[in-house]
C-alpha positions as a LaTeX table, in Angstrom:
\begin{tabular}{lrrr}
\hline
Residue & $x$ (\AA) & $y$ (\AA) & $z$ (\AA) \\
\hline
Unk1 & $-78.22$ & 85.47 & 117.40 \\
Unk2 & $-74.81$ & 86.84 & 118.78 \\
Unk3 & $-73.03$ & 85.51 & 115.73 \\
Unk4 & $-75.15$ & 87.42 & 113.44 \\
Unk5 & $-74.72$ & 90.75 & 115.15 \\
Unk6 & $-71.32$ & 91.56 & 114.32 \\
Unk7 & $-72.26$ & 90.85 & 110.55 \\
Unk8 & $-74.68$ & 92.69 & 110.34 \\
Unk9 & $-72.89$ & 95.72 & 112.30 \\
Unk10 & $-69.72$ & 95.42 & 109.50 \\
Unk11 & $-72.07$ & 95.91 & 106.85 \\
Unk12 & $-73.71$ & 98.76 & 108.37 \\
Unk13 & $-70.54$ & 100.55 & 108.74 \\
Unk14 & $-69.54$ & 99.33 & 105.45 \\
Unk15 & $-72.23$ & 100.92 & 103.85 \\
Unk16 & $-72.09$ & 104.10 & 106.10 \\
Unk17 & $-68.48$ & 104.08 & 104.83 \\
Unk18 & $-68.96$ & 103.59 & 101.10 \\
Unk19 & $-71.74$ & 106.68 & 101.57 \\
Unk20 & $-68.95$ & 109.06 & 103.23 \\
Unk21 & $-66.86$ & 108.27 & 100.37 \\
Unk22 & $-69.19$ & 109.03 & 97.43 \\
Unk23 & $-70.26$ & 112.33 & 99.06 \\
Unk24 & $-66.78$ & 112.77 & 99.72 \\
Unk25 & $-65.31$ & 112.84 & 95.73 \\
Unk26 & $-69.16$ & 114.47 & 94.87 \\
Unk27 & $-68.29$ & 117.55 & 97.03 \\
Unk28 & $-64.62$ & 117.51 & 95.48 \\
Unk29 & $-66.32$ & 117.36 & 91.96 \\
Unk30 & $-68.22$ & 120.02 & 92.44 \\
Unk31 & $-65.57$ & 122.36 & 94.26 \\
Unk32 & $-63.43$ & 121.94 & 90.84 \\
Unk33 & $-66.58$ & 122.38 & 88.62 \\
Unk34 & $-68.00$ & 125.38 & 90.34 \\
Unk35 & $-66.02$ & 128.12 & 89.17 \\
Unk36 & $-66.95$ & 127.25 & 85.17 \\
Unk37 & $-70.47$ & 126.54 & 86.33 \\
Unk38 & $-70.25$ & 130.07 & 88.33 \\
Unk39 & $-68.79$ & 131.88 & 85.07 \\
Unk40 & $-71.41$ & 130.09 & 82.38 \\
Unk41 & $-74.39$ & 130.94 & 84.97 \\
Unk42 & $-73.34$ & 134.60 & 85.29 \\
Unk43 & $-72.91$ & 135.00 & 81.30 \\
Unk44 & $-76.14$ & 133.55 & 80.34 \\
Unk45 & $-77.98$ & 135.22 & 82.83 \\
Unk46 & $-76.31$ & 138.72 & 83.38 \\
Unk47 & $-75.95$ & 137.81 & 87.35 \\
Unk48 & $-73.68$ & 139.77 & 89.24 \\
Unk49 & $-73.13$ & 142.20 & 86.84 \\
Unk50 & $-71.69$ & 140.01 & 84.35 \\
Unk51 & $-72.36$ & 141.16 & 80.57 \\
Unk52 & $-74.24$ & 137.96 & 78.58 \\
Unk53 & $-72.91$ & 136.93 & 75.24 \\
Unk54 & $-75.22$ & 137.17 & 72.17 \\
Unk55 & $-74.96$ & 135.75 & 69.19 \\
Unk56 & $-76.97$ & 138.44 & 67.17 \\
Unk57 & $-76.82$ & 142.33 & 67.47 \\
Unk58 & $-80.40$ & 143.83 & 68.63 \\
Unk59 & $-83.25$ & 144.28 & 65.87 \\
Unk60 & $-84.13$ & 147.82 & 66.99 \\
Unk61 & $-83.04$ & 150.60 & 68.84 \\
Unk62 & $-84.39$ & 153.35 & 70.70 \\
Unk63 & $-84.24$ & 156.90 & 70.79 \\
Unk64 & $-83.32$ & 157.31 & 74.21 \\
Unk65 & $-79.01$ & 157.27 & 74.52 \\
Unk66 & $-77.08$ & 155.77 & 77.36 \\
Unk67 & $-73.74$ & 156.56 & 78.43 \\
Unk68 & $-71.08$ & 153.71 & 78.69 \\
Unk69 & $-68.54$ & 154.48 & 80.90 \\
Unk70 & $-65.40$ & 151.87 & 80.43 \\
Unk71 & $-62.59$ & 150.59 & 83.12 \\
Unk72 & $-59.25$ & 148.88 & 82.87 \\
Unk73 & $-57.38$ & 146.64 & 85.34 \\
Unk74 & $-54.70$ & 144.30 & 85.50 \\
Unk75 & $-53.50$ & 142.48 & 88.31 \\
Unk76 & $-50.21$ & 140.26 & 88.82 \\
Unk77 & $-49.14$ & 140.95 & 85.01 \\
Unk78 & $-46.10$ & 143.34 & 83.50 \\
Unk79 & $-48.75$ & 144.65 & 81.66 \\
Unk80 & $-50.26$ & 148.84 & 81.11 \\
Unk81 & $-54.06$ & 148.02 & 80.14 \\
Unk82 & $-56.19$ & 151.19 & 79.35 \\
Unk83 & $-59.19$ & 152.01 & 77.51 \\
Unk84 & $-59.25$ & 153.91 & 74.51 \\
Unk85 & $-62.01$ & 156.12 & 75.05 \\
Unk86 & $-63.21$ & 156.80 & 78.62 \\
Unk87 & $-66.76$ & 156.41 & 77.27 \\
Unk88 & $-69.75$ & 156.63 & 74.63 \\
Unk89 & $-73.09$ & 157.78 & 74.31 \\
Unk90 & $-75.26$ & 155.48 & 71.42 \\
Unk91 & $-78.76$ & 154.59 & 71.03 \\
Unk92 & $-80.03$ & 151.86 & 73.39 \\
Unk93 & $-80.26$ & 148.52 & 71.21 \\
Unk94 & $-77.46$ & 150.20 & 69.15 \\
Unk95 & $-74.13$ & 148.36 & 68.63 \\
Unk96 & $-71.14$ & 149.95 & 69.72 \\
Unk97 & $-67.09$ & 149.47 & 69.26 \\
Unk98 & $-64.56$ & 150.22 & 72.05 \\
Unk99 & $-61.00$ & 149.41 & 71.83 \\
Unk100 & $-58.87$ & 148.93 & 74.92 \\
Unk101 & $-54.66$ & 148.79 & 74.34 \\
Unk102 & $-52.93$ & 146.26 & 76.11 \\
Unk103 & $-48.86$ & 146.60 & 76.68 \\
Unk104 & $-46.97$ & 143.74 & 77.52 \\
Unk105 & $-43.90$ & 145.52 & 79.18 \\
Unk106 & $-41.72$ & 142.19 & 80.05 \\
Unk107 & $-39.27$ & 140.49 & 77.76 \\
Unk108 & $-41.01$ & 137.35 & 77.17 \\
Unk109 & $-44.59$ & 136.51 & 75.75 \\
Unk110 & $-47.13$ & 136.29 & 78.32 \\
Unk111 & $-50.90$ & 135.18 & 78.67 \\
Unk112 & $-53.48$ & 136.77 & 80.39 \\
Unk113 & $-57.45$ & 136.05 & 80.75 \\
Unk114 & $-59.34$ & 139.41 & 80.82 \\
Unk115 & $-62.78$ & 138.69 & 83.64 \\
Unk116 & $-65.28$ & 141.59 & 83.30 \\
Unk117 & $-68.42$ & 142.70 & 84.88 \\
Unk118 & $-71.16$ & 145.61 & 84.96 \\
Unk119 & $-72.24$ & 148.44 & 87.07 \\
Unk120 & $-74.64$ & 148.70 & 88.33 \\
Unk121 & $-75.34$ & 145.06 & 88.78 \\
Unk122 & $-78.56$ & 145.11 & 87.28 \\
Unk123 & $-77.75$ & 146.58 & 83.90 \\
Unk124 & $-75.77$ & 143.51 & 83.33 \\
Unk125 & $-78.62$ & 141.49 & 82.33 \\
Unk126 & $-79.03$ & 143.70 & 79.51 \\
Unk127 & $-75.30$ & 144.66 & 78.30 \\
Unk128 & $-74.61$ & 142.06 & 75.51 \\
Unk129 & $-70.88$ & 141.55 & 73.49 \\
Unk130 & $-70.72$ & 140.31 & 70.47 \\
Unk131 & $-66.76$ & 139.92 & 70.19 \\
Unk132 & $-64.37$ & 140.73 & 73.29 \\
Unk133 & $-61.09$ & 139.97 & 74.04 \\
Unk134 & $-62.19$ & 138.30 & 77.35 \\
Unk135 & $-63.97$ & 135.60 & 75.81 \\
Unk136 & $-60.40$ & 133.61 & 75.30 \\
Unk137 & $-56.84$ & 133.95 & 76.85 \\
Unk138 & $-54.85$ & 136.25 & 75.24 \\
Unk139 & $-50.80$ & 136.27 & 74.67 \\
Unk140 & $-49.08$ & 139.30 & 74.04 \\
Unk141 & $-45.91$ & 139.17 & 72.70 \\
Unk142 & $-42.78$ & 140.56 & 74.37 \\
Unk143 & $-42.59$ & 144.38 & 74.61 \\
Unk144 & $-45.78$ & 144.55 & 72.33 \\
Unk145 & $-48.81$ & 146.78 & 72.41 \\
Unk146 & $-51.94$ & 145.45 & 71.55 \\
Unk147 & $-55.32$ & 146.91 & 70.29 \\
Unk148 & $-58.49$ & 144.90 & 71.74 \\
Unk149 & $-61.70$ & 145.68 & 70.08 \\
Unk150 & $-64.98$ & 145.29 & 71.71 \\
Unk151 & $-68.52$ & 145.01 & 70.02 \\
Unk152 & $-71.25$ & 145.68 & 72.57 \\
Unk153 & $-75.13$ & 146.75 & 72.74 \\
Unk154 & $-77.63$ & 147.12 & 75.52 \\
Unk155 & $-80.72$ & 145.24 & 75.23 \\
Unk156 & $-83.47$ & 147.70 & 74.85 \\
Unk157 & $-85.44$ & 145.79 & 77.40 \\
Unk158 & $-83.26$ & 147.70 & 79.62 \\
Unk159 & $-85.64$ & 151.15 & 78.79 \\
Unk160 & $-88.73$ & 148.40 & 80.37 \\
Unk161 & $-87.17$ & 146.94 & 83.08 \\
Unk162 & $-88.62$ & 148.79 & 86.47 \\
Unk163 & $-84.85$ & 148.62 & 87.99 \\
Unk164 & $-82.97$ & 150.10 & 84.81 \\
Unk165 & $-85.61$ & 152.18 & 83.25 \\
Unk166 & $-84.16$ & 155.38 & 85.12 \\
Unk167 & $-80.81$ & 154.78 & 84.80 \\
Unk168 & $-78.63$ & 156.70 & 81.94 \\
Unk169 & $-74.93$ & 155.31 & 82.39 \\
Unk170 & $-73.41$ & 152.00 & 83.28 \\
Unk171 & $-69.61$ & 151.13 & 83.33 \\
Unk172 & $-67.66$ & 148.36 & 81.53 \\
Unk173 & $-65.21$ & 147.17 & 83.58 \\
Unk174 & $-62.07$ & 144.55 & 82.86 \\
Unk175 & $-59.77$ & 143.24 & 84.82 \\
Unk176 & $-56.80$ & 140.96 & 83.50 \\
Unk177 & $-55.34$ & 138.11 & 85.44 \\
Unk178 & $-52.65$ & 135.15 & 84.57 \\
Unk179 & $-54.02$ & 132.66 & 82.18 \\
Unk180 & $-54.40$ & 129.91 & 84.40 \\
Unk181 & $-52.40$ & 128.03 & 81.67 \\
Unk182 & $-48.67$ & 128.86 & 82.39 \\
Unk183 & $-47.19$ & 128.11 & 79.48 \\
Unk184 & $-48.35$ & 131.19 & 77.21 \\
Unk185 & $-48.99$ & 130.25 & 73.36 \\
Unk186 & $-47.86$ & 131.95 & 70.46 \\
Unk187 & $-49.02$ & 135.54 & 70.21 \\
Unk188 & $-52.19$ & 135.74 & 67.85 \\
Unk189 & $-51.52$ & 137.32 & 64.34 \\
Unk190 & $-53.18$ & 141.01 & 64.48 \\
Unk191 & $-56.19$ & 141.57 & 63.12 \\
Unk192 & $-56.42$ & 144.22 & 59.64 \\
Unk193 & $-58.66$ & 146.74 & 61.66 \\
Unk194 & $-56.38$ & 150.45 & 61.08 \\
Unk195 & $-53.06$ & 150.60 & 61.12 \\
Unk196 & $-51.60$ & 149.52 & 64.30 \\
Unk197 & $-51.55$ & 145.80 & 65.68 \\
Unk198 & $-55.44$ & 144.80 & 66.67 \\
Unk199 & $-56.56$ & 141.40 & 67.68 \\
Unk200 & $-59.60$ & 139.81 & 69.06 \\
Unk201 & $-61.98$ & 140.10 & 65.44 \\
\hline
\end{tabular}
């Protein structure tokens, strides 16, 4: 009987062991995969402000107008970042085009990642891109200014919703941070839109 006990007690504490360890590396797992699980969450459902992605611009719009106020930020980057226009007024369910300018004032290419969310909160369910600079890191070159377009619409279920319905302007608001990726790429060729150097269609 004795001779058993101690058997039996290693593998109880071997298996007690082996089930601190797998929780152990789970809960590190998830640490590292719950930022990009936090992000993809937020875009596909609007949470915390966070504009959704669409694939295809509204099939109608509405009579009433909306005002979209827009916001620029940058933090730890040499960089100026401004709007273009401090805000429009379009249909709901209409498609709109803003342009922010981005200014990389060091003497080296850098990269940035642009993270962006909604006010108030609630509207972001509703505010859709179709093409934004924030959906991919960006690399300016040195001493280079930068046009970033934007191609938006609010869902005209906004006008339905109980908790929007009454509301008639929500901001747009970016802020850009370091790529996480040090090493910046080349700078992306400029797109054709106008005259000056424009990038992100």
């Amino acid at each position: 009987m004795s001779s058993t006990a101690p058997s039996e007690a290693t593998r109880r504490n071997a298996r007690v062991a082996l089930l601190c360890s797998v929780c152990f590396v789970g809960m590190i797992g998830a640490a590292f995969a719950s930022v990009p699980l936090y992000r993809a969450f937020c875009q596909l459902t609007g949470f915390d402000g966070t504009p959704r992605r669409a694939e295809q611009a509204a099939s109608r719009s509405l009579d009433r107008t909306l005002e979209v106020r827009f916001d620029a930020n940058v933090r730890d980057l040499p960089w100026t970042f401004r709007p273009q226009q401090t805000s429009q007024t379009l249909r709901i369910g209409e498609t709109g085009l803003a342009y922010f300018t981005v200014t990389n004032n060091s003497d080296q290419p850098i990269s940035g990642h642009a993270v962006y969310n909604v006010t108030p909160q609630i509207a972001g369910a509703y505010f859709q891109k179709l093409e934004c600079f924030c959906f991919s890191d960006q690399t300016i070159a040195a001493r280079t200014t930068v046009e970033f377009p934007v191609v938006y619409f609010v869902d005209p279920k906004f006008a339905e919703d109980f908790d929007t319905r009454g509301k008639s302007e929500v901001t747009l608001s970016y802020t850009f941070f370091p790529s996480q990726d040090a090493k910046p790429k080349a700078a992306g060729m400029p797109s054709g839109l106008g005259g000056t150097a424009k990038a992100g269609l």
